[in-house]
Legacy VTK file of the C-alpha trace (Angstrom):
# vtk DataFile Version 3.0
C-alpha trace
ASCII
DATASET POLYDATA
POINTS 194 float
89.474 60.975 -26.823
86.677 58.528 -27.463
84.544 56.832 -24.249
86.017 53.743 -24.092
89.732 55.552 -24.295
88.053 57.963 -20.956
86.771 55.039 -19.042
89.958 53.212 -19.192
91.796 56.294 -17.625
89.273 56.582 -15.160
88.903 53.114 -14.457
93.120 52.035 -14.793
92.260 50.296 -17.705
89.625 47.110 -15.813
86.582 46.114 -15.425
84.911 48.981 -13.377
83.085 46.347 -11.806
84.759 42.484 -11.516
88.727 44.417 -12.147
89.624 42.286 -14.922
92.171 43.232 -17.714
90.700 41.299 -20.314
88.035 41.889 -23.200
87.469 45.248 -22.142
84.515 47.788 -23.193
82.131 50.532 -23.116
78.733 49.278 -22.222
75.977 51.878 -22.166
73.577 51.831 -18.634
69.929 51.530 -19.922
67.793 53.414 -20.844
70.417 55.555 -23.195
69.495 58.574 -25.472
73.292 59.279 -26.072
76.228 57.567 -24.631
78.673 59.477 -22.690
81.237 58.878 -19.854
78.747 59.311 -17.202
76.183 56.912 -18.602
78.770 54.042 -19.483
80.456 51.477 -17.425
83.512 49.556 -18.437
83.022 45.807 -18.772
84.830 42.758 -19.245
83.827 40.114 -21.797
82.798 38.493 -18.945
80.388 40.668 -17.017
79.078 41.923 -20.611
77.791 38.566 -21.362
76.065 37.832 -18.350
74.410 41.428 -18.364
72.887 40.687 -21.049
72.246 37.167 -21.225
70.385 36.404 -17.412
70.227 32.723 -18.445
74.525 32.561 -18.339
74.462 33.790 -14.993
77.380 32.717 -12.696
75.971 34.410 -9.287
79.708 33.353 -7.606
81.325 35.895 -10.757
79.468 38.944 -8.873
80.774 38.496 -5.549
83.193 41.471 -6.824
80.004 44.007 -6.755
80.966 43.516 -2.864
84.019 46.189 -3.740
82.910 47.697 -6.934
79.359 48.957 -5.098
81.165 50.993 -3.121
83.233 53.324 -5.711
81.664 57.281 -6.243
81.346 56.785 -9.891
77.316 56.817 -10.000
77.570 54.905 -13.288
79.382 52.108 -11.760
76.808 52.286 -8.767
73.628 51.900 -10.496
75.471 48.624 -12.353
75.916 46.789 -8.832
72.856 47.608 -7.722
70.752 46.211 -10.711
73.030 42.841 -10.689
72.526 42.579 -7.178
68.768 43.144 -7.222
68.794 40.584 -10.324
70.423 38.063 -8.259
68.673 38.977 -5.127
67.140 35.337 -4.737
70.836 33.624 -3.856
70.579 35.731 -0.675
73.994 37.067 -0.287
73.378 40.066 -2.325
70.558 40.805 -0.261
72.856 41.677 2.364
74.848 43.785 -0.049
71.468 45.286 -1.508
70.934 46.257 2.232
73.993 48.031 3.103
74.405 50.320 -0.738
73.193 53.828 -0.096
72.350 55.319 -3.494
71.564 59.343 -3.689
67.668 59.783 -4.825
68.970 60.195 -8.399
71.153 57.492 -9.021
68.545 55.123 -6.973
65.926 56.513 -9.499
68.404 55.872 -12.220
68.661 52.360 -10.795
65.356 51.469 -10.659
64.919 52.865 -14.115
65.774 49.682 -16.316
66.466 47.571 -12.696
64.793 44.319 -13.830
63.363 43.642 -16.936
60.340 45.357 -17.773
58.410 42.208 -19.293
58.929 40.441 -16.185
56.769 43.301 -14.078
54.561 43.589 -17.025
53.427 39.730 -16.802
54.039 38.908 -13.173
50.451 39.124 -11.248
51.141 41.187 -8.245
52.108 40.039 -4.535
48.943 40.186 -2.043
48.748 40.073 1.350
45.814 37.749 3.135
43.291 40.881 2.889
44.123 41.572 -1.145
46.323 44.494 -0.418
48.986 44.509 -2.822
52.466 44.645 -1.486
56.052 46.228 -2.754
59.636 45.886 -1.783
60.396 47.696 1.193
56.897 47.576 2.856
56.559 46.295 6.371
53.940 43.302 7.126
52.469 41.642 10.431
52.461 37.336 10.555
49.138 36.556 11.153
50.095 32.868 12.554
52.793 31.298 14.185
54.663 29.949 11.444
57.519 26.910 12.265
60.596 28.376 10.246
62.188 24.938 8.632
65.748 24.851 9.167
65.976 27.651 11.750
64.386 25.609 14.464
62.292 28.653 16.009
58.864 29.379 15.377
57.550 32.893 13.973
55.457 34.243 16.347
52.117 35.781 15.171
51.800 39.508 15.294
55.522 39.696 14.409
56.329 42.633 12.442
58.708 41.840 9.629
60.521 45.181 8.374
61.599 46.098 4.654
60.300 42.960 2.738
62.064 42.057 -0.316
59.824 40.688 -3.373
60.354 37.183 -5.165
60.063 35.960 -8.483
57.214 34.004 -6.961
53.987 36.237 -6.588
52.981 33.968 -3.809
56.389 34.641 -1.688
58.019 37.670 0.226
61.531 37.492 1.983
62.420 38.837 5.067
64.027 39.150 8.518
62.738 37.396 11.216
64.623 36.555 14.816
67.597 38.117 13.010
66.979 34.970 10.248
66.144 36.018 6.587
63.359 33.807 5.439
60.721 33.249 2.740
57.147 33.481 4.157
53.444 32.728 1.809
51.698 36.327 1.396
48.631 34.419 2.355
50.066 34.918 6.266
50.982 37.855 5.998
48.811 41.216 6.825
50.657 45.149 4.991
50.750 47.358 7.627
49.791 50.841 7.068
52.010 53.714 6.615
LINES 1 195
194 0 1 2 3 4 5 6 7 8 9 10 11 12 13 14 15 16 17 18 19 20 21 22 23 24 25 26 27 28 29 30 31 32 33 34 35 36 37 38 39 40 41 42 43 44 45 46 47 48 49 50 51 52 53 54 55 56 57 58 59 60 61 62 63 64 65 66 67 68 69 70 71 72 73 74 75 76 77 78 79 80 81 82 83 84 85 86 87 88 89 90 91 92 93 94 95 96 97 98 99 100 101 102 103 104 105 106 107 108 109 110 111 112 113 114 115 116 117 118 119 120 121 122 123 124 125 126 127 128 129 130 131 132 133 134 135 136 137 138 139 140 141 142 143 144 145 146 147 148 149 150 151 152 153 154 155 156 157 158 159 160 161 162 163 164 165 166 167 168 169 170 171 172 173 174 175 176 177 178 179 180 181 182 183 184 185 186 187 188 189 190 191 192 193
């Protein structure tokens, strides 16, 4: 039996992550020395496109990874978890992002080939307002009251702002504040130490 003939058994023959019947396929999970079932994912014509073409990204099309992120097939795991974290600026997969448990491994495996290397490679760093450089997850302290437009409520300095997401922009972190999740400037911002 070839892959693609063992991922349609074990996935009933649709997309293992949007459940679509049409265009199906093996697509290998990055980085790949040899494909096999428990490296592969299959894909509609669909979700194979936008995988790999970012710029034909339809962030609605991947409300499905709220269903297909919670399936035991580690394969199909480290998939939602790399399209969430690539659309992790619309904000709703945030949420998702937040609530997927991943075992060390397949988190690892995740992270692996998560974003696109070029981007990290390129992207100067995000700083806090002393220079230290800050990551996803890290915890930081306001350093000023800031007025949150929008929200109507101001955040109080010496807040503490838990598990900080990164942005494309260097100059930006996201995170929860007053139960709110916002974008705050770095420049406010002081990393807290572990």
């Amino acid at each position: 039996m070839t892959i693609e003939e063992k991922l349609k058994q074990r996935a009933d023959s649709k997309c293992e992550l949007c459940g679509s019947e049409a265009a199906l396929s093996s697509y290998e999970i990055p980085p790949v020395t040899e494909a096999t079932v428990e490296n592969c994912v299959l894909v509609c014509g669909t979700c194979r496109e936008q995988i790999e073409n970012p710029e034909k990204m339809d962030a609605n099309h991947w409300r499905c990874l709220n269903d297909s992120m919670w399936t035991p097939e580690p394969a199909v795991q480290v998939m939602a978890w790399r399209m969430l974290d690539r659309l992790r600026a619309e904000g709703w997969p945030q949420d998702l992002l937040d609530m997927l448990y991943l075992e060390p491994e397949v988190q690892q495996w995740a992270e692996d080939q998560g974003s696109t290397g070029n981007d990290e490679d390129t992207q100067p760093p995000t700083l806090d307002s002393n220079g230290a450089t800050l990551e996803s997850g890290d915890s930081v302290t306001l350093i000023k009251d800031l007025v949150v437009k929008g929200a109507n409520f101001t955040a109080k300095r010496g807040t503490v702002v838990r598990n900080i997401s990164l942005t494309d922009n260097p100059e930006q972190i996201e995170g929860r504040v007053n139960g709110t999740r916002i974008v705050l400037l770095s420049c406010f911002l002081k990393k807290q130490s572990n």
